[in-house]
C-alpha positions, -999 to 999 in steps of 0.1 A, spaced: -336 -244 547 -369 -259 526 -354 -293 535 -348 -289 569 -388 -277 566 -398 -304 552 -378 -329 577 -397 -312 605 -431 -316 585 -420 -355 578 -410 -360 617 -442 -340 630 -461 -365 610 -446 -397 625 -449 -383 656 -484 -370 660 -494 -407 642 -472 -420 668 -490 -401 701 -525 -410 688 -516 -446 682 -530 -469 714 -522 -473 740 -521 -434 744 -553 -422 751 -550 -394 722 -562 -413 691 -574 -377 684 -542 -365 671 -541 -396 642 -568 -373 624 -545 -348 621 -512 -371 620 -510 -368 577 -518 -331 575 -478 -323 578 -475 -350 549 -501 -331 526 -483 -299 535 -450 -314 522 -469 -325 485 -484 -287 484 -444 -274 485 -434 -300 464 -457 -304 438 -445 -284 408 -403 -296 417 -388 -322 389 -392 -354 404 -421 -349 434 -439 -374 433 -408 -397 441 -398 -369 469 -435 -374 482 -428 -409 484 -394 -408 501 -407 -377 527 -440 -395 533 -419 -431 538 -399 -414 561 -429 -403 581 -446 -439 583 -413 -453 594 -409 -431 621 -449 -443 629 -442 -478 625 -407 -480 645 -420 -459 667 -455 -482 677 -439 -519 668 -403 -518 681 -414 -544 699 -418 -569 677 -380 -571 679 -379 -590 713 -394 -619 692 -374 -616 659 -349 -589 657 -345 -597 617 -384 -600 616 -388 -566 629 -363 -546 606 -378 -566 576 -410 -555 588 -403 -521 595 -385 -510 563 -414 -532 543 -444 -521 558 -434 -486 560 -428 -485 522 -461 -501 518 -479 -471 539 -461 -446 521 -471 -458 483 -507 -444 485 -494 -407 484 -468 -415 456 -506 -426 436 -520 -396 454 -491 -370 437 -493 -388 402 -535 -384 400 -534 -349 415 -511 -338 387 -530 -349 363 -568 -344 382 -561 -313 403 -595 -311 411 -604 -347 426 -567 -353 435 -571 -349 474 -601 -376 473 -580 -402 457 -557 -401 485 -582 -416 508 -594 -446 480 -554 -455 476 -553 -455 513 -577 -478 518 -570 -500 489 -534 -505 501 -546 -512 539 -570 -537 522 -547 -554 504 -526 -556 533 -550 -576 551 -556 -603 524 -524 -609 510 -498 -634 518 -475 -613 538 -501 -596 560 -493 -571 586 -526 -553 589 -517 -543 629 -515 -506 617 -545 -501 603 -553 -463 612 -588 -474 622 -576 -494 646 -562 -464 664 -597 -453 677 -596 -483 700 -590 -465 727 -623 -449 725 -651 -477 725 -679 -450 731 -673 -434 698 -667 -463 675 -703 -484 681 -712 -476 643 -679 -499 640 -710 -529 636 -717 -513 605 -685 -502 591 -659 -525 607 -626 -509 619 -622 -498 582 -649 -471 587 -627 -456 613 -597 -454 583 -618 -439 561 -626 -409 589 -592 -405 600 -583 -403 564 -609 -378 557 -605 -352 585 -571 -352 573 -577 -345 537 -602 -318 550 -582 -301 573 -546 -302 549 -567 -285 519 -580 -258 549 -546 -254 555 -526 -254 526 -556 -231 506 -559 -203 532 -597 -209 540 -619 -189 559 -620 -201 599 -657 -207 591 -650 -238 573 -632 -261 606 -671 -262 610 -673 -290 586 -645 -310 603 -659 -302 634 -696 -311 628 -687 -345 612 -673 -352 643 -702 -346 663 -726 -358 641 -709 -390 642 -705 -389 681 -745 -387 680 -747 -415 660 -726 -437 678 -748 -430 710 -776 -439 690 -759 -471 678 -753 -482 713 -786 -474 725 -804 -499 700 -771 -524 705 -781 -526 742 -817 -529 736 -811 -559 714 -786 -571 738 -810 -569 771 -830 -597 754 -807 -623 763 -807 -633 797 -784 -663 800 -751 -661 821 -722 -681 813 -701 -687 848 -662 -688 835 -630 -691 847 -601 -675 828 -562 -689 837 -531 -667 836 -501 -690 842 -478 -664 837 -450 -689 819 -420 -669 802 -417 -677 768 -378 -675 765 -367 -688 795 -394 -714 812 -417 -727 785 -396 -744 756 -365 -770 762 -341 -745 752 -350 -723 778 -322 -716 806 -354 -725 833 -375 -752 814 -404 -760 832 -419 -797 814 -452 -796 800 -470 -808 827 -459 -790 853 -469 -759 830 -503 -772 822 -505 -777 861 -496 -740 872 -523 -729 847 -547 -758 865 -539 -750 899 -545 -712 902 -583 -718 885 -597 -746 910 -599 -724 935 -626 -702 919 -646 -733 903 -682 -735 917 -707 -758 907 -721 -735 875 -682 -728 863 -689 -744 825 -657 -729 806 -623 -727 819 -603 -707 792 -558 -716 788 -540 -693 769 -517 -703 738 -496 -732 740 -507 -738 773 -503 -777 760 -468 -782 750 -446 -804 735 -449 -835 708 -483 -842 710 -499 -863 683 -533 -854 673 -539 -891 660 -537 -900 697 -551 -873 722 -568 -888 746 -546 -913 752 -516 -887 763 -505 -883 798 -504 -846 796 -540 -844 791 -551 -870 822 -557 -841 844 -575 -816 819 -596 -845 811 -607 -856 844 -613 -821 855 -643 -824 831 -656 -861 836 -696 -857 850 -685 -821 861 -702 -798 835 -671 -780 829 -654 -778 794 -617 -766 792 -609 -743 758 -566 -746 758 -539 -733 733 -516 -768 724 -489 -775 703 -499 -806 684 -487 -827 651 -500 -849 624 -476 -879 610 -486 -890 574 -483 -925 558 -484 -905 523 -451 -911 506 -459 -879 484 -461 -842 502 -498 -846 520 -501 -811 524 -489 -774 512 -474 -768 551 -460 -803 552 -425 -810 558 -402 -841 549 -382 -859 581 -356 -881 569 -349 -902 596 -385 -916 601 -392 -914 562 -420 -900 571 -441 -866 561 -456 -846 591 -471 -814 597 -470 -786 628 -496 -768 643 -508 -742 666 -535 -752 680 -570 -746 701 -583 -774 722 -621 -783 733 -617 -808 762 -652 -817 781 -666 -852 789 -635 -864 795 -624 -864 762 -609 -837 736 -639 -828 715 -627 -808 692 -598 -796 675 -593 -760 653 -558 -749 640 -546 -710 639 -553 -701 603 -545 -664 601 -501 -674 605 -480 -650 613 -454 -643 581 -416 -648 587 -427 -667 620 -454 -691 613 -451 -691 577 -434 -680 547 -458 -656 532 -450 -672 496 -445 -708 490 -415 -702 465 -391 -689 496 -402 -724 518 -370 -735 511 -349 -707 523 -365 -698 556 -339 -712 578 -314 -692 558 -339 -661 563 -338 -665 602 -374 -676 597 -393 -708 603 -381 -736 592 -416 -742 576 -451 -731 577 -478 -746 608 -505 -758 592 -539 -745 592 -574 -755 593 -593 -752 566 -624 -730 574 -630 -716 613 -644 -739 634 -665 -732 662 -664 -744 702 -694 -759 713 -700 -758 752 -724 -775 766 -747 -771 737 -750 -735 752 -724 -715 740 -708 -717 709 -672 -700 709 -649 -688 685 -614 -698 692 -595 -673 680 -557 -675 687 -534 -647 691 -529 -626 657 -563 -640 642 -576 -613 667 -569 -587 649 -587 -601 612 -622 -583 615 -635 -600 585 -618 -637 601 -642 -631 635 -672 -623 615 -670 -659 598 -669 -674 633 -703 -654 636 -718 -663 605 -708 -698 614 -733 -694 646 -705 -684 674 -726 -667 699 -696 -653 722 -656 -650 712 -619 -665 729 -591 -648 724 -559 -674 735 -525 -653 734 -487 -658 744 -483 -618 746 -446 -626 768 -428 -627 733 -432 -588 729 -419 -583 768 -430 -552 786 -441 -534 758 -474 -515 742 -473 -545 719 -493 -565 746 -516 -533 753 -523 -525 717 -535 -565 713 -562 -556 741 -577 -531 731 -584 -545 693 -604 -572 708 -624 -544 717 -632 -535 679 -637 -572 676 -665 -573 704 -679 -538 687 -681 -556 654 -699 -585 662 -713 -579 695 -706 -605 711 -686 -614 743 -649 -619 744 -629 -641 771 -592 -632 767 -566 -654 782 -529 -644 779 -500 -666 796 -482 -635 806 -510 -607 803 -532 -590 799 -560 -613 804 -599 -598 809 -632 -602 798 -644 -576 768 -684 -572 770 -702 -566 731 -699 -528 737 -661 -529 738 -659 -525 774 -626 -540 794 -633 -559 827 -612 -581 846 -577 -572 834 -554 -588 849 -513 -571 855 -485 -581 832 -463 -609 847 -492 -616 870 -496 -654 880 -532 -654 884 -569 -665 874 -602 -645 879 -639 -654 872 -667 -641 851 -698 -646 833 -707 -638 798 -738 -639 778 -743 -653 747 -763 -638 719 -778 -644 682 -774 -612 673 -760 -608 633 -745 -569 632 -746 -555 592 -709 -560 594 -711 -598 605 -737 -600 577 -718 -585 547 -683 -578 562 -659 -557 555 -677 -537 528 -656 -504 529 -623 -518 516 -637 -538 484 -658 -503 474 -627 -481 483 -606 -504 458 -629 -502 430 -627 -468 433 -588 -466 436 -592 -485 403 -611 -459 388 -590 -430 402 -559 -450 384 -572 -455 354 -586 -418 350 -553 -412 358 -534 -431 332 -561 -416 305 -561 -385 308 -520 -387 315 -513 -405 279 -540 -401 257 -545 -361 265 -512 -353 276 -516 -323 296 -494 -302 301 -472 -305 332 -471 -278 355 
């Protein structure tokens, strides 16, 4: 009967994370989501073995959460997605194994090291090798841009550290009996910080309101299905330039005289296409004399190559082809196209692992026995910025970079003044996968308050203002293209400034919490209880 309790508690807490998660418009219910979780560990905490049966109850819950918001990611690797699943679950659930170990051994601070390890793991998630940090429970509040504006100081990290706090709070009011008198702490934190936020966006818009200059753009939605119509294996290939023409075709119609950017999405260039010789490829005749005396510039996803004459590996990502003798590397690529010329070139840099990269060099070799790539793209080395017109200076981010707080910032810092999101969304199908990418580019406008233009080939495409706010969306499986203006800005938020500041502190302390731990569990050997 206690386990079937507990199996309730485990599933309640998957699926209240799940509810809040976006696109549901009940991110509320994620501050609540790990109470059923701290319940468990209060049942549990004096059994033989509980901090192991912590683990496996609270890995049981973040499975549920993870399968539940990402089972999507199987309609573009079906072995990518259980790997991910059963990994990054695991990963979620090791905070509260630290959590049970310290709270035996520091009753009294045990709680507050839950939300340090939390943070520290989510942390490390997002700068090791084999990131996956789309489930980082701040990114949940996206669905509420009004509240999070104090994300330009915090970053979406800030909105982890809440969510992990009202939890904490509100399990020890429930699993210690308190008096109703003390929700009001809870409660008040929450509008306290509602206050705040208003206040935040009041002086955000002030400073915004200085800058008057409107950028006229056009944003393409070709609408090209990944599976079937845009690579040679596809059952309905359509060649590259007849793709690059769909996306062409449904723009000039909005074109006026004052159009500056038109905005493809990824790969809307595809194909062989050697970056040693650009402007000299057919594919790009037409791109290229859209912008000839015109005053528009064309920002475009491409698939592009570099061929070495190095008879030694060039490069980390570079692979060997036997036939030509020859080295050459892979890339996914953004595009700057004005004058008549490509202008400038920037490779994705944040890869996605098991797709675009083996997260560790050692298992390069046995990717295609993996169902993975058969190599890692290469990558630029440092983010490199789009200039238009010697007006606007645009980040090019592509696809999963979008959701790297601390990767946009650096395209601030670097002087971008607005931000381009270029996505292939159709891999995930009809799913909440595509939804869930929209809304955190609105954390990323919050953050550095600036402008996003978001072009996806299947959906959703829109324009993101530097409050967060969605305009412009486009329908899924919608051929289409719509036109909008943005305004660039100077503006440096704290977070742009110093980054993400709340997931380097929260490790140090995690540190601390550990090694408190560890001393006062073998050199004072308390007595278990």
């Amino acid at each position: 009967m206690l386990n079937q309790y507990k199996f309730i508690l485990a599933v309640s807490s998957g699926t209240l994370l799940y509810l809040g998660w976006p696109p549901a418009p009940m991110a509320f219910l994620l501050l609540i989501g790990l109470v059923p979780i701290l319940i468990i560990h209060h049942q549990i905490k004096f059994e033989k073995n509980a901090h192991f049966k912590l683990l496996g109850w609270a890995y049981f819950a973040m499975l549920i959460f993870n399968t539940t918001c990402t089972w999507w990611v199987w309609n573009a690797s079906p072995s990518g997605c259980i790997m991910m699943l059963v990994l990054n679950s695991l990963i979620m659930a090791l905070p509260f194994l630290l959590f049970s170990i310290t709270h035996l051994n520091l009753p009294k601070t045990g709680y507050s090291s839950l939300v340090f390890y939390y943070i520290a793991m989510e942390y490390i998630h997002f700068n090791w090798p084999a990131s996956w940090p789309w489930m980082t429970l701040g990114k949940g509040l996206a669905v509420y841009p009004s509240f999070i504006q104090w994300y330009e100081y915090t970053g979406e990290m800030g909105g982890t550290l809440l969510i992990l706090v009202m939890n904490v709070w509100i399990a020890k009011l429930v699993v210690d009996r308190r008096k109703k008198i003390a929700f009001l702490k809870p409660i008040g934190a929450l509008v306290v910080l509602t206050a705040f936020s208003f206040v935040v966006a009041h002086f955000a818009q002030l400073k915004l309101s200085a800058y008057k200059q409107k950028i006229e753009c056009v944003i393409s939605q070709p609408n090209i299905d990944p599976y079937s119509e845009k690579f040679d294996d596809g059952a309905n290939f359509i060649s590259p330039d007849d793709q690059l023409d769909l996306g062409l075709q449904i723009a000039k119609p909005l074109f006026t005289p004052q159009t500056q950017l038109l905005v493809l999405p990824e790969t809307a260039v595809t194909g062989w296409n050697h970056e040693d010789r650009l402007n000299e490829l057919n594919i790009l005749i037409a791109p290229r004399a859209l912008t000839d005396s015109t005053g528009l510039t064309i920002l475009t996803g491409a698939e592009t190559m570099s061929v070495y004459k190095e008879k030694t590996k060039p490069t980390i990502s570079a692979r060997y082809d036997s036939f030509s003798a020859q080295w050459w590397d892979s890339y996914n690529t953004a595009l700057l196209i004005q004058n008549n010329k490509v202008d400038s070139i920037y490779h994705k840099s944040k890869l996605v692992p098991g797709v675009e990269k083996m997260p560790f060099q050692f298992l390069e070799k046995l990717s295609i026995n993996l169902g993975g790539t058969s190599g890692s793209l290469g990558v630029s080395d440092k983010p490199i910025n789009f200039i238009v017109n010697k007006d606007l200076k645009i980040a090019p981010l592509i696809c999963y970079e979008s959701i790297f707080g601390d990767y946009a910032a650096e395209f601030v810092r670097d002087s971008a003044n607005a931000l381009a999101v270029i996505t292939n969304d159709g891999w995930w199908g009809n799913s909440p996968g595509y939804q869930q990418h929209l809304l955190f580019g609105s954390i990323r406008c919050i953050e550095t308050r600036k402008d996003m233009l978001r072009s996806a080939n299947t959906g959703i495409s829109a324009k993101i203002d530097a409050m967060g706010q969605i305009s412009n969306a486009t329908k899924y499986r919608e051929r289409t293209a719509f036109k909008c203006t943005i305004t660039p800005n100077e503006i440096h938020t704290f977070y742009v400034l110093h980054g993400n500041l709340v997931g380097p502190l929260a490790s140090l302390v995690a540190i601390l919490f550990l090694l408190m731990t560890i001393y006062v569990k073998w050199f004072f050997r308390i007595k278990k209880y």
